[in-house]
N, C-alpha and C positions, 0 to 999 in steps of 0.2 A: 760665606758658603762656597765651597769646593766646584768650580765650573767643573761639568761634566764634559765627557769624553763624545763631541756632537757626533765625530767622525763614527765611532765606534757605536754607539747609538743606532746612527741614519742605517750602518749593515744589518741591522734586526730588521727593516721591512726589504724585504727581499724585489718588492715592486718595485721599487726606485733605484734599482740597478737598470731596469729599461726604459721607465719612464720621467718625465719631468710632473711630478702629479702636484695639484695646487689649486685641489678639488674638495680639501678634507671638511669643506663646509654642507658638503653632500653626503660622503664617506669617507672615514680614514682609513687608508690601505690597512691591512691587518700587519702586525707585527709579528716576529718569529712564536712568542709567548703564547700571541693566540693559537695558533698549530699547535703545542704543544700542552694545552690546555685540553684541544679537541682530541688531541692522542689519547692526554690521562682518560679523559670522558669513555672514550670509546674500548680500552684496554680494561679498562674496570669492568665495564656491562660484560665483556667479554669473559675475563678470567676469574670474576668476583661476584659474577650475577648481580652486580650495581652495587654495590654496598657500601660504595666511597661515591662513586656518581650520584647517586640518590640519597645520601643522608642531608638530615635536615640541620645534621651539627653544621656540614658545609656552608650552607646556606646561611646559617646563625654568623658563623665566622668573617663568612663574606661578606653580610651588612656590617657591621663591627669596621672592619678593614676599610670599606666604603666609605663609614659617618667617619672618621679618623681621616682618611685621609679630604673628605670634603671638607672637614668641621660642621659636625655633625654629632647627636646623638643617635645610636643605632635605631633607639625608638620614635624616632623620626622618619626615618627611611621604610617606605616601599618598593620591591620590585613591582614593574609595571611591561610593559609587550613595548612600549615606546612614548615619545611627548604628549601625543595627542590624546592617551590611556590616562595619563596624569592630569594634564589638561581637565578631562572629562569629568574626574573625578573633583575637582576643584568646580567647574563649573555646574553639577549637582548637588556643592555640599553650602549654601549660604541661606537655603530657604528663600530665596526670590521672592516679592511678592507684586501683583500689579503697584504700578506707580514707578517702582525701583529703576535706577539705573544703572547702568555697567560700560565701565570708560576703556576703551581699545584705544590702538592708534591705526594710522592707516600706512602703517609699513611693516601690520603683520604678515605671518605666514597664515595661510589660509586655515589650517590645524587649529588655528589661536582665536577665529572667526567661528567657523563652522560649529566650535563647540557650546558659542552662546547664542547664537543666531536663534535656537528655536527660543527663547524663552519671548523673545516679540511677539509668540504665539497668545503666551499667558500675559500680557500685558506689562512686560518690564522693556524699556527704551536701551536701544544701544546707541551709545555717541560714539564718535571718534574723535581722537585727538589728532587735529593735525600739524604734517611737518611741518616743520621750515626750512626750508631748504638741506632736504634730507637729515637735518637734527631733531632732535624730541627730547626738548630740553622738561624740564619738570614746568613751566609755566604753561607750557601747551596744554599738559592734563589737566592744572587748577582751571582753566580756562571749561572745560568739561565738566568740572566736579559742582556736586551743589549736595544742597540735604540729604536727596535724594539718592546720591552715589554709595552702592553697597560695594561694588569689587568693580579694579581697574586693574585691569590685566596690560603685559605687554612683555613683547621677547625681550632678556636678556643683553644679546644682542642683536641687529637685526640682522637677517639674513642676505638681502639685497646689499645695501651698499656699508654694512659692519658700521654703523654706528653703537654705541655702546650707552645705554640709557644710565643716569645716574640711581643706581638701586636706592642706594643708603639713603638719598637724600627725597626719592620720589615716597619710598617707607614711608618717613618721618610726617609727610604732608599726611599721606593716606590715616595714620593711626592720628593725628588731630585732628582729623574730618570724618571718624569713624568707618572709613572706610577697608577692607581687605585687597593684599595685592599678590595676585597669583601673576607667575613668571614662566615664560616658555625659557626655559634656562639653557637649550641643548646645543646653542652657540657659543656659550662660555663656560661651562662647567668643563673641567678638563684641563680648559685654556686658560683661564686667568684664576689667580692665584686666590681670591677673597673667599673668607670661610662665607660657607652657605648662611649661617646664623649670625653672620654681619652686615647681611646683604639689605635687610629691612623686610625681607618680603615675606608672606602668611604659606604660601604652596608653591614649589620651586618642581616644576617639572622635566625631566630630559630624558631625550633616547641616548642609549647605551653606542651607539653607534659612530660617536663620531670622538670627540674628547677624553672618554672613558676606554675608548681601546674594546670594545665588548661588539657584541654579533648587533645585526640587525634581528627586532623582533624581542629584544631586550632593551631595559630602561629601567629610571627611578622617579619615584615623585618622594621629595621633604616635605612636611609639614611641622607646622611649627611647634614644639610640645605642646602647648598649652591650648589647641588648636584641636589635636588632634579626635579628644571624644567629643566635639563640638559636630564638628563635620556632619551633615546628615545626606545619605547617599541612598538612592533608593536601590543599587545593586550589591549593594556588598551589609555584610552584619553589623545588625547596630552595639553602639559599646553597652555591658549588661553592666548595671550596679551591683551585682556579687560580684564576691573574690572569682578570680581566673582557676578551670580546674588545671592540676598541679600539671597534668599531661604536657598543655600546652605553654606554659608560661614562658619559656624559653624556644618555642619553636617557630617555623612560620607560619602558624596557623594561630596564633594568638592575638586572634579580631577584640580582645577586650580591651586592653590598656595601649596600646602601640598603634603605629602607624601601620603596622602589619594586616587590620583588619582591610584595610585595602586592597589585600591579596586574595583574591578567592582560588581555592581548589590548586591542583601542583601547582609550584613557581617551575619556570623554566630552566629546569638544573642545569643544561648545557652552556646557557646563555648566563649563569651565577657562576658556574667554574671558568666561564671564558673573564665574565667579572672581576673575577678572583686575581688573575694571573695578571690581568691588566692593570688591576690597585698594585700588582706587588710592583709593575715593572714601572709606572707612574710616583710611583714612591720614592723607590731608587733613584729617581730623577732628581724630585722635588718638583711641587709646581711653583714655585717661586723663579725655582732656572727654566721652568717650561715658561712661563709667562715672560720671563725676564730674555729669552731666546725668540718668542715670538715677537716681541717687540721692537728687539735687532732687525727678523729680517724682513717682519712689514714695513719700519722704517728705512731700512733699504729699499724693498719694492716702489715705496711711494718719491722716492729720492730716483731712482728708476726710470721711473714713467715719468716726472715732469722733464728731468732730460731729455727722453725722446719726445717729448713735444705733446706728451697724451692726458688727455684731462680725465681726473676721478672724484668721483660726490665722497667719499670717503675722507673724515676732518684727519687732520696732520696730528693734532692732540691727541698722544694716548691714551687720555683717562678718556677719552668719547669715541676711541676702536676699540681694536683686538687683533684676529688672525684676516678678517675677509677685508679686501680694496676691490674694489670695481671700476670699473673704464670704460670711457662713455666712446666708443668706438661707430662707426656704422655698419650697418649688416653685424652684430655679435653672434649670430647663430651660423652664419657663415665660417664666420672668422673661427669661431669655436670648431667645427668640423675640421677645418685645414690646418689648425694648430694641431688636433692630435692627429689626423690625417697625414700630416708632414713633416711634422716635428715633434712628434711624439710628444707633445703636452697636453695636459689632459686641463681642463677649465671649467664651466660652467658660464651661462647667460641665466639672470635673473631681474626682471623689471626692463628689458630693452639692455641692460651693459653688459660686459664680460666680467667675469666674477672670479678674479684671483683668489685662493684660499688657502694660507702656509700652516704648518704647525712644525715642532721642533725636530723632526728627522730632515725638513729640509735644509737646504743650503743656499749661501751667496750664489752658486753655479746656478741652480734650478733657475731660480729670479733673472740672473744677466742672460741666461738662453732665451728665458721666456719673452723677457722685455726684444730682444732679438729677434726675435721671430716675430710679435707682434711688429714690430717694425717692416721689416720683411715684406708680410702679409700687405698688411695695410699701404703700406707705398708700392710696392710692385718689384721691389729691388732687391740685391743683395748687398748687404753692407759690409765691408771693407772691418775685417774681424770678427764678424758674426758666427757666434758659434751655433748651430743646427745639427 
């Protein structure tokens, strides 16, 4: 495959001409595509009285372009407002009943919590899987699971310190223990290369915001074909055992056969067109060179920090990261401020560490400044070729 052009690439996000940003675990800077998506949007409603902005062919198109470029069938895919929408909908569709349980671990995102937390009301038990030593490996969850296990949820990747759970292989346990595995997906979708429908897992949910290149306020949730009229959700239309009328069969409003009934009332056309422009410019890539660049330069990063002497919970193995490393620093919330404060790097603290986060418009340079300035920071000094 054709290495791409990273240089010419990284000049599409116009932010990283002034910043060193290594944050995209929070948000990825927008790309030039997305302006340019929000112009079509805005020049339609204008000169067309919406008629390319609001069609629902658009919208048909751009799931299509989406399940393609995830691996994916279209009728699998819903747009959702973000993870926690998907989430939600996974976590009302299995009929719960007293007795049941539901297997977390304890280095979810609160999102991943909060949306099953109420069913201890109705008598269904939440366990946690715990880590080890910030891994979560698939014995941790068997160690949780019993008869009783109906769905074992858990991020993708996790957010704090980028560990990366093994899907395929966590799948394989769940469907011989009758269990469902719903995925906060929104730290690897985008980022690593494995089709959605390889992954093992029943409901894969993600905000549009961060690996997909799309607005905040946009997202998708997959579900698994065979899944999908199973579902019972008490907010959205149940699937009808007649044929679909003709109107809808093709549209987003085709709550009978598809993943679609998930969508209630308009989709977000702003947030579908911003989708749009972002599959096309994600394509053009490949995510194989995206996964295959992110893995350059977090293995650079971590080759990085043990030079400068910095310890990270984050494993050396890439089949168990991705794009986020964390660093076990003192004061990170400090350190965080004075790194963009001074040196124009933008970071994140989550769980007590600092939270490096790359994806492929970065560079070797971002990483060697960053490592730089943390050094800086943290010792008191200027170092002898530091570039700031």
């Amino acid at each position: 495959m054709k290495t791409p052009d990273w240089k010419a690439i990284r000049s599409e996000f116009p932010t990283l001409a002034n910043w060193i940003y290594l944050d995209v675990a929070r948000k990825t800077v927008p790309p030039r595509c997305q302006e340019r998506a929000m112009q079509e949007y805005t020049r339609d409603v204008y000169e067309n009285a919406g008629a390319d902005a609001w069609s629902a062919v658009n919208v048909a198109e751009t799931r299509a372009a989406m399940a393609k470029l995830l691996g994916a069938k279209p009728t699998e895919l819903a747009f959702t407002k973000n993870t926690t929408e998907g989430l939600n909908i996974a976590a009302h569709g299995f009929g719960l009943k007293p007795g049941d349980n539901v297997v977390l671990t304890d280095l979810e995102h609160v999102a991943n919590v909060w949306v099953w937390k109420h069913w201890e009301a109705k008598g269904v038990e939440i366990r946690f899987a715990y880590n080890r030593g910030g891994r979560q490996p698939v014995e941790a969850f068997l160690e949780k699971m019993d008869g009783r296990t109906r769905v074992v949820s858990t991020a993708y990747v996790t957010y704090g310190n980028g560990y990366r759970v093994n899907l395929p292989e966590l799948g394989r346990a769940c469907r011989e223990r009758g269990a469902r595995l719903v995925v906060d997906g929104v730290q690897g979708i985008g980022v690593l290369a494995t089709r959605l429908d390889e992954l093992g897992a029943d409901v894969i949910a993600s905000g549009g915001h961060k690996g997909l290149l799309g607005l905040t306020g946009s997202g998708i949730v997959w579900c698994r074909e065979e899944l999908v009229r199973e579902l019972q959700t008490d907010f959205v239309k149940q699937p009808s055992s007649g044929p679909a009328a003709h109107a809808h069969v093709n549209s987003q409003f085709d709550y009978v056969r598809t993943a679609h009934r998930f969508e209630g009332g308009n989709p977000n056309f702003l947030g579908v067109r911003v989708f749009r422009r972002g599959v096309e410019f994600l394509e053009s890539i490949g995510l194989e060179n995206i996964e295959r660049r992110v893995r350059e330069l977090s293995t650079t990063c971590l080759k990085l920090l043990k030079a400068a002497g910095l310890k990270s919970q984050t494993p050396e193995n890439w089949e168990e990261r991705a794009h986020i490393i964390n660093v076990e620093v003192p004061d990170a919330e400090a350190l965080m401020e004075r790194l963009r404060e001074k040196h124009r790097v933008v970071t994140n603290v989550k769980d007590g560490a600092l939270r490096l986060s790359m994806t492929f418009c970065n560079d070797e340079e971002d990483l060697e400044r960053a490592v730089h300035a943390l050094k800086q920071e943290i010792s008191g000094k200027v170092f002898a070729g530091a570039k700031t």
